[in-house]
C-alpha positions as CSV (number, residue, x, y, z in Angstrom):
1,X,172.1,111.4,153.5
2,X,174.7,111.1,156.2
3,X,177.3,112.0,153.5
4,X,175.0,115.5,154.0
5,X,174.6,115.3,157.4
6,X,178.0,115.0,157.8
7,X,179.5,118.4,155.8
8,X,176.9,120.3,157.1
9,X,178.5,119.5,161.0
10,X,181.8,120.0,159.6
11,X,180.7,123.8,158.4
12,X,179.3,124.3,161.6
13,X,182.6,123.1,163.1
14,X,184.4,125.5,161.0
15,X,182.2,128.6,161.0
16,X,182.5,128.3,165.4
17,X,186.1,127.9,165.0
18,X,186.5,130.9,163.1
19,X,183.7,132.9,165.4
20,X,185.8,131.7,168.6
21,X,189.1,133.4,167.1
22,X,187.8,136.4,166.1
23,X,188.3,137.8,169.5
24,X,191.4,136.3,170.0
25,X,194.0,139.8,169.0
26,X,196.3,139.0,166.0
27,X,199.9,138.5,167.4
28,X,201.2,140.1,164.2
29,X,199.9,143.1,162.6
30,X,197.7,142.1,159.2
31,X,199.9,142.2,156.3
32,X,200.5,146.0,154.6
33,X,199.2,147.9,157.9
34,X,201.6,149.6,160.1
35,X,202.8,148.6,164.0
36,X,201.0,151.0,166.4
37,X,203.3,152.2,168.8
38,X,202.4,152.8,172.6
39,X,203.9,156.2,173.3
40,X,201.3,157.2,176.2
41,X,198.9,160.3,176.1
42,X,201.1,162.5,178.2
43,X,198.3,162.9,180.8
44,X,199.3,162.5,184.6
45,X,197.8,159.0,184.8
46,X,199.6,157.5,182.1
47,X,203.0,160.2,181.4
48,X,205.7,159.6,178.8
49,X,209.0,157.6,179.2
50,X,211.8,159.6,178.7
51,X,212.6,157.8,175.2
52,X,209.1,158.5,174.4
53,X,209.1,162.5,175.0
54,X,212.6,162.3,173.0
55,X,210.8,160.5,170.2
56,X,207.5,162.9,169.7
57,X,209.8,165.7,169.4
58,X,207.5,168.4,170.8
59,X,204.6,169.2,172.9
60,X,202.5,172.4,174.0
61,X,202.1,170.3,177.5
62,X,202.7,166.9,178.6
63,X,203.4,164.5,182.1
64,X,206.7,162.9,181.5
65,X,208.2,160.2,183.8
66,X,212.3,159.4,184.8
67,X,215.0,160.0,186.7
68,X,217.3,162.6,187.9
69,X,220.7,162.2,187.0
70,X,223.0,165.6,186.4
71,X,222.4,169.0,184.9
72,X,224.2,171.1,182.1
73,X,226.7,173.7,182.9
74,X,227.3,175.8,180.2
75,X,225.5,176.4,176.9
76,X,225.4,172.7,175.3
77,X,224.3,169.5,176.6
78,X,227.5,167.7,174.9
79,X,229.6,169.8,176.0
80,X,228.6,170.7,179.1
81,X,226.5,167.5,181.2
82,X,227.7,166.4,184.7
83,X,226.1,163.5,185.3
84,X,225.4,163.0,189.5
85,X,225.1,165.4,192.1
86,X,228.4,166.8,192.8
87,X,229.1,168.8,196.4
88,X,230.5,171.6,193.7
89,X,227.6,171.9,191.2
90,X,226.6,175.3,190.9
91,X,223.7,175.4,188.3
92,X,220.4,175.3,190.2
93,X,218.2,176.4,186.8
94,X,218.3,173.0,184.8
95,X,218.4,169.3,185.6
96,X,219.3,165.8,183.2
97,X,216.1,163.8,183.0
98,X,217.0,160.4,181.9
99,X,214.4,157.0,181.7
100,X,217.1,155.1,183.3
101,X,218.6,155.8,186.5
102,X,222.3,154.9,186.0
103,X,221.8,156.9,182.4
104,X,225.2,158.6,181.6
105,X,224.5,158.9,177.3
106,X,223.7,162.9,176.9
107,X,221.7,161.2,173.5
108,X,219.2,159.7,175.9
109,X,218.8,162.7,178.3
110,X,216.4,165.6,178.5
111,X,217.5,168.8,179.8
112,X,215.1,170.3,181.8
113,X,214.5,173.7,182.2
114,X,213.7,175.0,186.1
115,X,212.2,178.0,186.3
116,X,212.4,180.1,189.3
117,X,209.8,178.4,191.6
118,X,208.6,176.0,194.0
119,X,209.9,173.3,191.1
120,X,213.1,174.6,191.1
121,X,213.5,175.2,194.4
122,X,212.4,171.1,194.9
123,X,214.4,169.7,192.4
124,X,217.2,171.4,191.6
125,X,220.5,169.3,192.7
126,X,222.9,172.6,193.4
127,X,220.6,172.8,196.9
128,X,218.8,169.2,196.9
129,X,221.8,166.5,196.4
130,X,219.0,164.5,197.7
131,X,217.4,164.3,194.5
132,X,220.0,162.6,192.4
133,X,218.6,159.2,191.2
134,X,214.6,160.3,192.1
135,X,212.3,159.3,190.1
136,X,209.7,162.2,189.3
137,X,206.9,163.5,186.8
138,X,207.3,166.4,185.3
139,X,204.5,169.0,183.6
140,X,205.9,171.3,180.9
141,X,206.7,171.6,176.9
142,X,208.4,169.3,174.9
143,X,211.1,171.4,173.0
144,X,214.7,172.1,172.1
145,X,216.6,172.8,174.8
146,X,220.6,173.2,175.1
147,X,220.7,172.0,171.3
148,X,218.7,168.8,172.7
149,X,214.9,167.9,172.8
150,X,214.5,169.1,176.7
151,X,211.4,170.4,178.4
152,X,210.6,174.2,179.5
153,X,208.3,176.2,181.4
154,X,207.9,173.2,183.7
155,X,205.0,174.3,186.0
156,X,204.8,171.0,188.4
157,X,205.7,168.3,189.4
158,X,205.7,165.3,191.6
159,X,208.3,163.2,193.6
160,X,208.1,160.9,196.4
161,X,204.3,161.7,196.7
162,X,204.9,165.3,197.2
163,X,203.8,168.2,194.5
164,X,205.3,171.2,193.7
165,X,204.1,173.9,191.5
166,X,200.5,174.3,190.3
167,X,198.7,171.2,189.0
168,X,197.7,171.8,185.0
169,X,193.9,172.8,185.2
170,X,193.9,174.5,188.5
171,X,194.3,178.2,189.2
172,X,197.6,179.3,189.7
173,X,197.6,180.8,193.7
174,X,198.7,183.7,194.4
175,X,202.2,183.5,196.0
176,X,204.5,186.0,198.6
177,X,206.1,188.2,196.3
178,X,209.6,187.1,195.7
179,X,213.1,189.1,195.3
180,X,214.6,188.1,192.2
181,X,217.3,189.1,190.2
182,X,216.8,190.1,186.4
183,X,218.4,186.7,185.0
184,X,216.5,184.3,187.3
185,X,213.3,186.5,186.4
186,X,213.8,186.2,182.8
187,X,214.2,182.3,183.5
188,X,210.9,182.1,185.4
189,X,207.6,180.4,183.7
190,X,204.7,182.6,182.1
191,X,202.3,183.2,185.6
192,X,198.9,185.4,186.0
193,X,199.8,184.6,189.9
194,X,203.4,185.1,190.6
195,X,204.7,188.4,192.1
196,X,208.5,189.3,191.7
197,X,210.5,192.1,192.9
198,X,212.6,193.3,191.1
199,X,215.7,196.3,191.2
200,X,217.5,197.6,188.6
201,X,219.0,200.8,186.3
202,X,216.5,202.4,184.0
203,X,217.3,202.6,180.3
204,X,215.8,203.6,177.1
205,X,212.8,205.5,178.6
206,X,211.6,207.8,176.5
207,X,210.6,211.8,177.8
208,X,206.8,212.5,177.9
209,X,205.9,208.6,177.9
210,X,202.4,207.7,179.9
211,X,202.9,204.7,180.1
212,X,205.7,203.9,181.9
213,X,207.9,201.5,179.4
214,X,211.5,201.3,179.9
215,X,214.0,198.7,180.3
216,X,215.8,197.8,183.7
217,X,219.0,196.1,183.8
218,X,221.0,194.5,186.8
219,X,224.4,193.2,186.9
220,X,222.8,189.7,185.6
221,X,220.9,191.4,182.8
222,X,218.1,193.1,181.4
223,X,214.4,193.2,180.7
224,X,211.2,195.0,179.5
225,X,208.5,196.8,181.4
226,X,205.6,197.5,179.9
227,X,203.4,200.2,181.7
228,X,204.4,201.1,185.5
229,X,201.8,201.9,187.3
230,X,201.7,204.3,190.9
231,X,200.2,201.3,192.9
232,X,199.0,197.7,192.3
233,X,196.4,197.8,190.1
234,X,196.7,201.7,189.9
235,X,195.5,203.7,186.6
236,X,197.2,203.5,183.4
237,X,198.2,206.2,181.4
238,X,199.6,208.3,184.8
239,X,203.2,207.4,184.4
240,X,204.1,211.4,184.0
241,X,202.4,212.1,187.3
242,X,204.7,209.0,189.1
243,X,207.6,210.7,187.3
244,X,207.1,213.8,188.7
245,X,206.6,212.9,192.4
246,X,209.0,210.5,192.7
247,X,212.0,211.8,190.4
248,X,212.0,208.8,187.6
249,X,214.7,209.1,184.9
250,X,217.4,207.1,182.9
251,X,220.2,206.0,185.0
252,X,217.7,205.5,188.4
253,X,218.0,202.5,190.1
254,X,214.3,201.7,190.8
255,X,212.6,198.4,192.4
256,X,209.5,197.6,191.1
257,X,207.1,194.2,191.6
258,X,205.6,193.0,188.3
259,X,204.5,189.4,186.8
260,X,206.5,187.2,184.2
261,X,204.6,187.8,181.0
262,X,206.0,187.1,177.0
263,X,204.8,189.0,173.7
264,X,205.7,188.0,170.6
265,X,208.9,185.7,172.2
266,X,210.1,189.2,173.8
267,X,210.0,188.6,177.8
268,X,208.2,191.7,179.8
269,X,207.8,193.2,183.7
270,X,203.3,193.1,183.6
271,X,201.2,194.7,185.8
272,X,203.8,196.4,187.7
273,X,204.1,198.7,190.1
274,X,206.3,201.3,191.6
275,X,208.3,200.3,194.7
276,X,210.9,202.7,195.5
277,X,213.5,204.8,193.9
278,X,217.3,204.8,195.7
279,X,218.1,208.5,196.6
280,X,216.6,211.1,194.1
281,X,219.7,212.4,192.9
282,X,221.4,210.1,190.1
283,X,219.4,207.3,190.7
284,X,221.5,205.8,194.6
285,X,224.3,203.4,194.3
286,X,226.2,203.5,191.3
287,X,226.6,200.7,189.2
288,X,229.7,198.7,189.9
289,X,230.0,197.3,186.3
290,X,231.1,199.3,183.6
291,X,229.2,202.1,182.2
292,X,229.1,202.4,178.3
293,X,231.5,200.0,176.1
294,X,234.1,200.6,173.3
295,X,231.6,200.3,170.8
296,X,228.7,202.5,172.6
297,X,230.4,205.1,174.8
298,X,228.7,207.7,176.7
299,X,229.0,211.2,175.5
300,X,230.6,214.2,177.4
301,X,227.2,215.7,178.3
302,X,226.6,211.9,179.8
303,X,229.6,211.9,181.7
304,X,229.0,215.4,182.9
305,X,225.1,214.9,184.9
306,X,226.9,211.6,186.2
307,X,229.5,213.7,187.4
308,X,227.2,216.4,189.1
309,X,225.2,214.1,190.8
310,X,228.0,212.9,192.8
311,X,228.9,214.1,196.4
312,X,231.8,217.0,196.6
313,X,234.8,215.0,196.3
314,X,233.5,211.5,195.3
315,X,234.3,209.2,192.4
316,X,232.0,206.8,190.5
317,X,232.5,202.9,192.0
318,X,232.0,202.1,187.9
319,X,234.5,202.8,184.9
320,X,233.2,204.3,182.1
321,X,233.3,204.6,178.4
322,X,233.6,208.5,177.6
323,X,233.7,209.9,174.0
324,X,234.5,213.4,173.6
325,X,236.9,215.4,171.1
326,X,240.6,216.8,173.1
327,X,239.7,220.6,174.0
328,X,243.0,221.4,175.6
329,X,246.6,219.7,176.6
330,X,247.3,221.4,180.1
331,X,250.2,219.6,180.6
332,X,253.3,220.6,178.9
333,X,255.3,219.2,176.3
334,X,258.9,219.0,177.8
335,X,256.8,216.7,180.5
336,X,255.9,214.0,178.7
337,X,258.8,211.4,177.7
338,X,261.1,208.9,178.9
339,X,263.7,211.7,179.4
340,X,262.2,214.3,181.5
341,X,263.1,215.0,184.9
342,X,259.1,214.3,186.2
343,X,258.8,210.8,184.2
344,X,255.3,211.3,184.9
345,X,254.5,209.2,181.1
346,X,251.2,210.8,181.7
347,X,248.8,213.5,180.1
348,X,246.4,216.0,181.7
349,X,243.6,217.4,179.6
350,X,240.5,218.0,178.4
351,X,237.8,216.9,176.6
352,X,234.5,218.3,175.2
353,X,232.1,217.1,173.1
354,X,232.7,219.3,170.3
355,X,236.6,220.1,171.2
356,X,235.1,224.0,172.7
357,X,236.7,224.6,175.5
358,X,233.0,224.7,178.0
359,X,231.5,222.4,179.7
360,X,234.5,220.3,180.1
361,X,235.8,217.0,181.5
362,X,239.7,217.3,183.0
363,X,241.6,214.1,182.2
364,X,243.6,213.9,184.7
365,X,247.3,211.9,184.3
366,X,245.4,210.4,181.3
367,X,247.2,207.2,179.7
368,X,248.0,206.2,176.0
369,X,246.3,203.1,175.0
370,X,246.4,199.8,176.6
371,X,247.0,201.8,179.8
372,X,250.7,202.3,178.1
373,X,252.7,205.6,178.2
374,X,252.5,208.2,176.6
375,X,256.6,208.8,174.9
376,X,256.1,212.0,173.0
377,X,253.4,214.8,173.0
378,X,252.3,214.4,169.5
379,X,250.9,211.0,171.0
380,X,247.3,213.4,171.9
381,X,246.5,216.8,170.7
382,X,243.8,219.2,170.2
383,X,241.2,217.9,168.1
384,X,241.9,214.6,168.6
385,X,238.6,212.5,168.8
386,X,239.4,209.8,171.6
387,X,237.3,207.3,173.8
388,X,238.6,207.3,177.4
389,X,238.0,204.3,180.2
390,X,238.6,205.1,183.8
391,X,236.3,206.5,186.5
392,X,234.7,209.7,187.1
393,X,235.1,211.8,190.2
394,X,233.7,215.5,191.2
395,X,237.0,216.8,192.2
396,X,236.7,219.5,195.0
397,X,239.6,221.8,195.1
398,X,240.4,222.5,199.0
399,X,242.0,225.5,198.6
400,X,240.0,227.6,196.6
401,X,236.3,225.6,197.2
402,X,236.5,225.0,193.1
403,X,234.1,221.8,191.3
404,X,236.1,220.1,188.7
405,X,234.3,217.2,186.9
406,X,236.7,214.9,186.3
407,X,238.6,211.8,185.1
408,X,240.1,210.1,187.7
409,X,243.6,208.9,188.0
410,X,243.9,205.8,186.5
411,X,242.0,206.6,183.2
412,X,243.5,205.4,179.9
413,X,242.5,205.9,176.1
414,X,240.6,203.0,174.2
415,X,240.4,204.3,170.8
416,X,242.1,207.6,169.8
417,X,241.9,209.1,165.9
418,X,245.8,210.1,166.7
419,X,247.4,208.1,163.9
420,X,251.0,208.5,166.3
421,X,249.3,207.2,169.8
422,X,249.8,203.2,168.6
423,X,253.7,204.3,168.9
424,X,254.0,204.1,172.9
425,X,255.7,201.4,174.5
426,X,254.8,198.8,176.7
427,X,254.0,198.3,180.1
428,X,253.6,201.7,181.9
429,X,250.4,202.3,184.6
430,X,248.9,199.9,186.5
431,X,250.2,197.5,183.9
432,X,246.5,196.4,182.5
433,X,248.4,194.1,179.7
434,X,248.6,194.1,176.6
435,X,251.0,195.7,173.9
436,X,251.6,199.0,171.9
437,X,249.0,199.2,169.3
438,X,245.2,199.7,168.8
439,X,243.3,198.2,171.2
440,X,240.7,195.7,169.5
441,X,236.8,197.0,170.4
442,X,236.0,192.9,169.8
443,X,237.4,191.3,172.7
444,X,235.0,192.2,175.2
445,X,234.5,191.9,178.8
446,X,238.3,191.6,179.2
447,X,238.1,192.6,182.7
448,X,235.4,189.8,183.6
449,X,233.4,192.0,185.7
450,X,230.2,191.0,183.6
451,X,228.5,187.7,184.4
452,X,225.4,186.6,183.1
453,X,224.0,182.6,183.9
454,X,227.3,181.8,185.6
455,X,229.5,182.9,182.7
456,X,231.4,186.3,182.3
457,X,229.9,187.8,179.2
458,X,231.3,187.6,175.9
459,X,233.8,184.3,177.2
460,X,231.9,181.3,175.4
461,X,233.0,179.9,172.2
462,X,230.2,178.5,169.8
463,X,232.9,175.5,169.2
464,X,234.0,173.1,171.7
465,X,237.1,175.4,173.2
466,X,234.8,176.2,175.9
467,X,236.1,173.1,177.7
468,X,236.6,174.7,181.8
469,X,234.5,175.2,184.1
470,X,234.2,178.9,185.2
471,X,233.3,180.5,188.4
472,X,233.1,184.0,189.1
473,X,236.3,185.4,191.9
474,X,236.6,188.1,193.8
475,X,240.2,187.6,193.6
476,X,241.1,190.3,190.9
477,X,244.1,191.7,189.0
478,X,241.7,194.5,188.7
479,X,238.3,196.0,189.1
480,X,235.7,193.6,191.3
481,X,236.2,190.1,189.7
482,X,238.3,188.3,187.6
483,X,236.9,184.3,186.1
484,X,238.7,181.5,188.1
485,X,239.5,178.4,185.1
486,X,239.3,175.0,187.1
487,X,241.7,172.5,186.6
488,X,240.9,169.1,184.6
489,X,243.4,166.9,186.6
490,X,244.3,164.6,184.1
491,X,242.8,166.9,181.0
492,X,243.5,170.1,179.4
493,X,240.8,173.1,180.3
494,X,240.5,176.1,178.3
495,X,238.6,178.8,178.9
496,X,237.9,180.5,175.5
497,X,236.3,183.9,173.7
498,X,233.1,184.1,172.0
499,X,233.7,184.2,168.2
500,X,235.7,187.2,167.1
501,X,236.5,188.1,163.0
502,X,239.9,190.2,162.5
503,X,241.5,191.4,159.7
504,X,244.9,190.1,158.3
505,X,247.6,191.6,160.7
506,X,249.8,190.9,163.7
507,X,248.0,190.9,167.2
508,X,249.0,190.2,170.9
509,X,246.7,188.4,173.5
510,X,247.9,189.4,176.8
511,X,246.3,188.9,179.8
512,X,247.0,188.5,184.1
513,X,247.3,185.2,185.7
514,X,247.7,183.5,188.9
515,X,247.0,180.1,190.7
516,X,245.0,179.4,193.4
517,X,247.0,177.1,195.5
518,X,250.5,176.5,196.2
519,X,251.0,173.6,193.4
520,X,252.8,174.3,190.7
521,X,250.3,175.8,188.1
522,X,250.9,176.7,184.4
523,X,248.7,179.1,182.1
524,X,249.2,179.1,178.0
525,X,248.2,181.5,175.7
526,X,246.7,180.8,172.6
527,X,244.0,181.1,169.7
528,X,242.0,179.1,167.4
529,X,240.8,179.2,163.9
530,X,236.6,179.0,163.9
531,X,235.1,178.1,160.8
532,X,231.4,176.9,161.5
533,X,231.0,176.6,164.5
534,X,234.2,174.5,164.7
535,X,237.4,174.2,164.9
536,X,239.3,174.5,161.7
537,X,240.7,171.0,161.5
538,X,241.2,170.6,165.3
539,X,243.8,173.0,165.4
540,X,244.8,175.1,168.6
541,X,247.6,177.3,168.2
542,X,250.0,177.7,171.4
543,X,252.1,180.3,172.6
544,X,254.7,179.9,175.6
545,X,253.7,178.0,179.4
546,X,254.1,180.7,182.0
547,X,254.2,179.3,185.7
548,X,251.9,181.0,188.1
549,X,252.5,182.0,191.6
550,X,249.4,182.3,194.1
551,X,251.3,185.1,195.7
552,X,251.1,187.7,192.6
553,X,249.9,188.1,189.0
554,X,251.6,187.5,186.5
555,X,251.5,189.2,183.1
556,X,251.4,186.5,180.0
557,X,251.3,188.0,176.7
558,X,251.2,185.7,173.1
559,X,252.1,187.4,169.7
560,X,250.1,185.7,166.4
561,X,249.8,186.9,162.7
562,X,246.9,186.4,160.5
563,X,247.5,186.2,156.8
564,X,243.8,186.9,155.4
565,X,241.1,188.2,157.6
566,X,239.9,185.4,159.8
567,X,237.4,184.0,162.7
568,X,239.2,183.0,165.8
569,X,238.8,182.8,169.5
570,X,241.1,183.3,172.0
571,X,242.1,180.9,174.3
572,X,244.1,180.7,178.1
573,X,244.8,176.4,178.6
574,X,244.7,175.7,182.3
575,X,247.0,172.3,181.6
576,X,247.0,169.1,182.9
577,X,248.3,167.4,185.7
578,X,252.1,166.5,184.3
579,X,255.2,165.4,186.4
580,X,256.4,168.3,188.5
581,X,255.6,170.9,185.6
582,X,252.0,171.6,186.9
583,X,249.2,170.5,188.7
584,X,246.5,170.5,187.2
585,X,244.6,172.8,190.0
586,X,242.7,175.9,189.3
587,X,243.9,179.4,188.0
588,X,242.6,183.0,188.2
589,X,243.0,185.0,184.9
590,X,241.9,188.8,184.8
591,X,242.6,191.9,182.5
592,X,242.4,190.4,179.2
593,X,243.3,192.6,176.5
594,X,243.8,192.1,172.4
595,X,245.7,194.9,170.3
596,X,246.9,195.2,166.6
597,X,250.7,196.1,166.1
């Protein structure tokens, strides 16, 4: 009996041991089930780390939590980061979010979109240097962002107990309506509440539309507008009627106010409304940027209602791309050449659009190509079908009272079907560069008078060339800008083309230089082979060091030969600091041009 007694109290023993543990958690997980991990909800009250958000990879919405610590110039986060708040940072439209303060690994980043907005305005370390090292919490999607997992359309957030932006949940209030250019509209969030005002040129509108959907474009970029209305809130379908009164056409520069709204990934100007329209007659101030390209030039007929528009005696503050077919050679052929008494090395003529001799343009002391000279008049003749960059001007003839439209002085050809126009020497002009040849239509933006984000269009290699830091200068060869290259110090900088694909042949890269202080400074020419997205085994090819002067330009031209048709992009080094050979300071380059011998 006590034997009994006994194993039943040690059961009971046993069965409350095991009843006491079973709220006890296991300090490993049971055998064959798999760790949970902690990675937070994402709501406000308990947001994401940093390393977290990396992690998930992707979110429609989500609180995430971490530091300030740099920002990304450029177009990739390894390429580009600046980690602290520098007095010279000039990108206000993205930050480096990072879990730890002293974080300096781009791996362990998020770049951070900042839409135009009271977030932006907050936290963006161009304007708040204040702001390096905060810690914040920021609402937005997880998603790819300069090649990285980042965050975008970040709506609010919080930082030393302040908000900013509207609170996920509540209704957006309606703001002050505020001036914007295109770029910084297009970077703005998705809003039913935000007003912006916007001005631009008007393109791509169609005759007879009702609805009122065109593009606009600035000097920064372009968008869509889908249905101007009269008023805010005014009736659709009227857009002929607000055409009519108020002069709307192609080529207008128009303000309008509109919200930032996305349809099918294409960003769009909705529920705007009509503002003002500059002037009445050709749509106010001219652009200052260039009208048409090499590829898409504007035709004769184009050139012409451009031309009219203008004030008796004016000229157009933008160069344009003219295509049109050689209708007559006024001047004559004992004038053109080295050897004649005039040496004028110029051509005046005409040019229609289907080589008739009405409704002309005059050319007037036209260039060959590259802005070269022309050595023999068999260089341009009638028929010729040529492309023509230079202003236009609505010449008024003082003595007689006559209109002529116009090509103003200083006018050169681009492309030219003249198979003996590639024979004209060098220099000549205002001496835009380059050699004697065809000019190549692929290097674009050679005069750097395009900027879009901070970067002069068509001047950003997919591969790692892209190695300077570029600001936009008023200091030009030519034109209104040219792309100042900062120095590295103790490291090479290069500022380098998008991607361009030639054919086998020879080529010369020329282009204007000049420093920006009184240290000796050095520019070098060069290119390199792109294959993937990278450089062909590393490889930058070189031409000659040309020292600069900050007192004048100076012309640096580099002569390569391609064997089998090939990617490249084309490079200007800004060297480093080395002895007494150069300093490693800043340069200015402007006028870039590419030709085929």
């Amino acid at each position: 009996m006590k034997k009994t007694i006994k194993s039943l109290l040690a059961l009971a023993a046993v069965a409350f041991t095991f009843a006491a543990c079973s709220d006890v958690p296991e300090p490993y997980p049971a055998p064959g089930s798999t760790p949970k991990e902690e990675i937070g909800d994402g709501t406000e009250e308990d947001p994401l780390t940093v390393s977290k958000a990396i992690k998930k990879g992707s979110s429609t919405g989500a609180f995430v939590k971490g530091y300030i610590v740099g920002y990304i110039w450029g177009t990739k986060a390894d390429v580009g980061a600046v980690f602290g708040a520098s007095d010279t940072a000039t990108v206000a439209s993205n930050i480096l979010f990072a879990e730890s303060a002293d974080e300096t690994s781009v791996s362990k980043c998020m770049p951070v979109q900042l839409p135009v907005g009271a977030v932006r305005t907050a936290l963006n370390l161009k304007d708040n240097k204040g702001m390096y090292k905060k810690e914040v919490t920021l609402y937005g999607t997880i998603e790819k962002y300069f090649g990285n997992t980042g965050m975008k359309q970040v709506s609010y957030a919080i930082a030393d107990g302040q908000t900013y932006g509207t609170k996920p949940g509540e209704p957006e209030p309606e703001g002050e309506v505020q001036t914007v250019t295109i770029a910084e509209f297009n970077a703005a969030s998705v809003s039913t509440a935000n007003w912006y005002q916007l001005t631009g040129t008007i393109k791509n509108l169609k005759d007879g539309d009702q609805y009122g959907n065109f593009d606009i474009e600035d000097a920064t970029g372009s968008v869509y507008v889908y249905g101007l209305l009269s008023e805010k809130g005014g009736q659709s379908k009227k857009f002929q009627e607000l055409v009519a009164a108020k002069g709307i056409a192609n080529g207008k520069k128009i303000t309008i106010i509109g919200k930032r709204g996305e349809y099918n990934s294409k960003i769009e100007v909705l529920d705007a409304y009509f503002v003002s329209i500059e002037d009445g007659e050709g749509g106010g101030n001219p652009p200052t940027s260039d009208v048409g390209s090499v590829d898409s030039p504007k035709t004769v007929a184009e050139a012409l209602a451009a031309i009219n528009a203008l004030e008796d005696g004016a000229t157009t503050d933008a160069k344009w791309y003219v295509k049109g077919k050689v209708a007559k050679v006024a001047t004559k052929a004992d004038e053109i050449g080295p050897n004649t008494e005039k040496k004028y090395k110029d051509i005046n003529y005409y040019i229609s659009e289907d080589g008739s001799e009405s409704n002309t343009i005059y050319v007037y002391r036209g260039k060959n190509l590259n802005n070269t000279d022309f050595t023999s008049a068999d260089q341009l003749q009638v028929g010729d079908d040529v492309v023509i960059y230079g202003k236009l001007q609505k010449y008024k003839n003082t003595n007689t009272g006559e209109i002529v439209p116009e090509m103003a002085q200083g006018n050169y050809l681009v492309k030219t079907s003249n198979a003996n126009a590639s024979s004209g020497g060098e220099g000549g002009g205002s001496g835009e560069g380059g050699g004697s040849g065809e000019a190549v239509s692929e290097l674009t933006n050679g005069d750097f008078e395009t900027w879009a984000d901070g970067l002069p269009t068509g001047w950003k290699s997919a591969s790692t060339a892209s190695s300077a830091t570029l600001e936009q200068s008023t200091d030009a060869h030519g034109g209104n800008y040219s792309v100042l290259v900062k120095g590295g110090g103790t490291a090479n900088k290069r500022l380098a083309s998008q991607e361009i694909k030639l054919a086998a042949g020879t080529y010369v890269f020329a282009f204007y230089a000049k420093a920006v202080t009184s240290d000796v400074s050095q520019a070098r020419p060069g290119y390199a082979i792109v294959i993937n997205g990278a450089i062909a085994n590393s490889d930058y090819k070189y031409g000659n060091y040309s020292t600069l002067s900050n007192s004048e330009w100076t012309l640096i031209k580099n002569e390569f030969t391609l064997d089998a048709e090939t990617t490249v992009c084309l490079l200007v080094m800004n060297p480093k600091a080395n002895s007494d050979k150069t300093s490693g300071k800043d340069i200015l380059v402007d006028d870039a041009t590419l030709t085929k011998k």
